[in-house]
C-alpha positions in Angstrom: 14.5 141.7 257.0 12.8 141.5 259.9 9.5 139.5 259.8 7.1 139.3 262.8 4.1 136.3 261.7 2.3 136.2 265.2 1.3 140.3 265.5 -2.7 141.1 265.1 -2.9 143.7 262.5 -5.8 146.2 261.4 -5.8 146.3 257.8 -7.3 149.4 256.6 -8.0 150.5 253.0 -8.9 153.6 251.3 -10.8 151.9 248.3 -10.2 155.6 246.3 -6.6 155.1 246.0 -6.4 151.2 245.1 -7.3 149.1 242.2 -9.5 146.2 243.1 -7.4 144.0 240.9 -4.4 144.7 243.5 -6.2 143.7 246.8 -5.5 139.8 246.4 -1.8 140.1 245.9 -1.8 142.9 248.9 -3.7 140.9 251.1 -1.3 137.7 250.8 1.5 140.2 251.4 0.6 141.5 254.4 0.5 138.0 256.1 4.0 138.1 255.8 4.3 140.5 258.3 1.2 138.9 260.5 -2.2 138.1 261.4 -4.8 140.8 259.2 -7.7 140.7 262.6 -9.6 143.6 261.1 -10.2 144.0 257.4 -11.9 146.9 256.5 -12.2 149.2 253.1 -13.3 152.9 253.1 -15.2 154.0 249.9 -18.4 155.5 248.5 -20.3 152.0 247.4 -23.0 153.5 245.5 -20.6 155.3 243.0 -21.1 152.9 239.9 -17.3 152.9 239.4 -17.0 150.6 242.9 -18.9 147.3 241.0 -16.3 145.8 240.6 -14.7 145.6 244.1 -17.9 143.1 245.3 -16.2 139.5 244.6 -13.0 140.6 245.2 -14.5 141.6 248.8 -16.4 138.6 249.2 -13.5 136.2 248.3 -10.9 138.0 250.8 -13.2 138.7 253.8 -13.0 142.4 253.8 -16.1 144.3 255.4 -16.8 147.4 253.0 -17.5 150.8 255.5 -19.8 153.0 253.6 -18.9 157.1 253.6 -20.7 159.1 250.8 -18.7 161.8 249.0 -20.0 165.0 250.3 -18.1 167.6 248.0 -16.6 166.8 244.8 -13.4 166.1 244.4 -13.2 165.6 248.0 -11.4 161.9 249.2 -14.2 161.7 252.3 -12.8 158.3 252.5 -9.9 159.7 254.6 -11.7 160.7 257.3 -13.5 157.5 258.0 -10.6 155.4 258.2 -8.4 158.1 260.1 -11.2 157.8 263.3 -11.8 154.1 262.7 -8.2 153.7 263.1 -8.5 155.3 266.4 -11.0 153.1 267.7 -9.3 150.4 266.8 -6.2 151.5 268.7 -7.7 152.4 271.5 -9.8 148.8 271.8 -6.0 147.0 272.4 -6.9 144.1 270.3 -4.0 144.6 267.7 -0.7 144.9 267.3 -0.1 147.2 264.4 -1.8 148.9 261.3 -1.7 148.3 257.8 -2.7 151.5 256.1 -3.3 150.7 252.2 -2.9 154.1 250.4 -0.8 156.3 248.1 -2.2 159.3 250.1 0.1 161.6 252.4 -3.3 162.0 254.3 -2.4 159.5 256.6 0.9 160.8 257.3 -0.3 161.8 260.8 -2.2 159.0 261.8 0.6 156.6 261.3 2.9 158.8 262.9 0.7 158.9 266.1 0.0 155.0 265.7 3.5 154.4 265.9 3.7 157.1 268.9 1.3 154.6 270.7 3.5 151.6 270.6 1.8 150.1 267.3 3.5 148.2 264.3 2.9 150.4 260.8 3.0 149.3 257.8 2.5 151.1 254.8 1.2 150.1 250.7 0.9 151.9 248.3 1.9 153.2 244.8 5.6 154.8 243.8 3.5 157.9 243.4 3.2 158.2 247.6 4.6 161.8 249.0 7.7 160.7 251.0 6.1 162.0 254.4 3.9 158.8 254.2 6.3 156.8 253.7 8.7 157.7 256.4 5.6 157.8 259.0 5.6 154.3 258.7 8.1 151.1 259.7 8.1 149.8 256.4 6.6 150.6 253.2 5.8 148.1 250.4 5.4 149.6 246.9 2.2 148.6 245.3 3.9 147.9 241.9 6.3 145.0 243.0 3.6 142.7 244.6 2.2 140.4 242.1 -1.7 141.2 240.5 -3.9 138.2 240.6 -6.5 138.3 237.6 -9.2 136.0 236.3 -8.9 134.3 233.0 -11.7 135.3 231.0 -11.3 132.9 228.4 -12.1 129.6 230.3 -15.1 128.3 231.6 -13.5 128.1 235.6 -12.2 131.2 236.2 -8.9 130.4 237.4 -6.4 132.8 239.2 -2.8 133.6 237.3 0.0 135.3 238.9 1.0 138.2 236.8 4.6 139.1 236.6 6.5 142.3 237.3 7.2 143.9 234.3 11.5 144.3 234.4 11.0 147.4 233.1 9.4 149.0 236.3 12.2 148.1 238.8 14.2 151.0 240.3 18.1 151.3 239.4 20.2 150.8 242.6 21.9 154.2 242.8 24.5 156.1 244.6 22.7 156.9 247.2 21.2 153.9 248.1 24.9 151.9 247.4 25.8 154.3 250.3 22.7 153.6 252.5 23.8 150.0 252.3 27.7 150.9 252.6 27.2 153.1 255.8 24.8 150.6 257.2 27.8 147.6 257.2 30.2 150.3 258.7 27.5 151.1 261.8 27.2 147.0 262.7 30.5 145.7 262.0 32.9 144.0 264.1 36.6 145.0 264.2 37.3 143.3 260.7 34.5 145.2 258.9 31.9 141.8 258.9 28.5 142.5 259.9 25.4 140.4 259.9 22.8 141.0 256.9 19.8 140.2 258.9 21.0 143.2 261.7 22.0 145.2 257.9 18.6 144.7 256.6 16.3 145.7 259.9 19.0 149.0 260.5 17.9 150.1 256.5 15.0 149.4 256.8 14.8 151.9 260.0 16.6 154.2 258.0 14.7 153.5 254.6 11.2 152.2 255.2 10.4 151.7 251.7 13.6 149.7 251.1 12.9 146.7 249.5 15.5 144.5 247.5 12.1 143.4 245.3 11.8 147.3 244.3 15.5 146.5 242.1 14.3 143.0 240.4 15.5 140.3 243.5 13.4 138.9 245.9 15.8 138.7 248.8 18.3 140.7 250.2 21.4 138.1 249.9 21.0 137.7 246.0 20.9 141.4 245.9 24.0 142.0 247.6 25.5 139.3 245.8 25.3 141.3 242.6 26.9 144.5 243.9 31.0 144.2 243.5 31.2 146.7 246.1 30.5 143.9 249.3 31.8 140.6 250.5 29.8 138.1 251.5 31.0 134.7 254.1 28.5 132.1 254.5 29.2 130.6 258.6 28.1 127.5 259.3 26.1 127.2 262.8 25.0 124.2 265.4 21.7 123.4 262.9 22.5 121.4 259.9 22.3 123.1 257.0 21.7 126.3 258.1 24.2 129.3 257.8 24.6 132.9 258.7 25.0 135.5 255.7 27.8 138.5 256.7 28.7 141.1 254.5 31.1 143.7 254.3 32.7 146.5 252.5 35.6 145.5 249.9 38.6 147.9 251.0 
């Protein structure tokens, strides 16, 4: 998969549709994909269901905007971060978005950040409408990132990684056996091998919620390696001890 470390991105959250306990393991995961330069978090602060977002604000640098909730039952959050986003864009001092949200709200506003030249990159839960999803260049789901909590029961409060339950991964199913199939077939050379970082970055164009994480592996070449459908040849290159991964479809 492609993975781009030096880009500036705006990291924008709408703090009605994520659970403060997730913000830690988001915030380390988006630094995979480059540099967070603006952190902010859209809420209403003085609803007493927010108090538990203050350390977890303070520990990860993330400036809280304040919008009050003018109707019930009304996300005014959206709003906010929709024209924020704007502002940002039009300032030229990133490279892409992170928009963290299970809402199809902000279908448009990734679309036309994307439109603009800008990097997208979508979290949120499984629950997101599809439209969201496919606004953006990739989308992580929410549930396969790891949730930091604090240990109650000793006097430090120490951090502990929680594991994915195995329970919540996603079956690999015939459609996305074919997504991965078709993809080989579009790169391959005239004997049917085709690279698996060009494999990964053309599904992921097709599929931006793809993720080999969302079926239980945490790369793309261990997943393969458990499908019977593909081949894999490891090629030796000029660096020692480092090879190139091709796959193809068995005939």
């Amino acid at each position: 998969m492609e993975i781009q470390k030096d880009i500036r991105l705006a990291v924008l959250i709408d703090a009605d549709n994520v659970p403060y306990s997730n913000v830690k393991g988001v915030m380390e995961e988006i630094t995979k994909y480059g540099t967070p330069t603006f952190k902010r978090i859209y809420g209403d602060w003085t609803k007493p269901t927010v108090s538990g977002w203050k350390n977890v604000l303070l520990e990860n640098a993330i400036t809280p905007i304040q919008q009050y909730s003018y109707t019930s039952g009304k996300n005014s959050s959206d709003s906010a971060l929709i024209i924020e986003a704007m502002d940002i864009l039009y300032s030229g001092k990133v490279d892409g978005f992170c928009i963290i949200s299970s809402d199809s709200d902000f279908t448009r506003l990734a679309t036309r950040l994307r439109e603009a030249g800008m990097k997208v990159f979508g979290i949120g839960q499984k629950k997101t409408p599809n439209p969201f999803i496919v606004a953006c260049d990739k989308f992580i789901y929410m549930e396969i990132i790891p949730v930091f909590e604090e240990e109650e029961s000793t006097t430090v409060k120490t951090k502990t990684n929680k594991p994915l339950p195995k329970a919540s991964f996603d079956k690999l199913n015939k459609e996305t056996l074919k997504l991965i199939a078709h993809t080989i077939n579009d790169l391959a050379d005239e004997n049917g091998w085709a690279f698996l970082g060009d494999v990964g970055n053309l599904i992921l164009k097709k599929q931006p919620n793809f993720d080999s994480r969302n079926y239980g592996f945490q790369k793309l070449t261990p997943l393969i390696k458990s499908l019977p459908q593909f081949e894999i040849d490891k090629r030796e290159t000029d660096k020692t001890g480092i090879k190139l991964v091709y796959i193809r479809n068995k005939i």
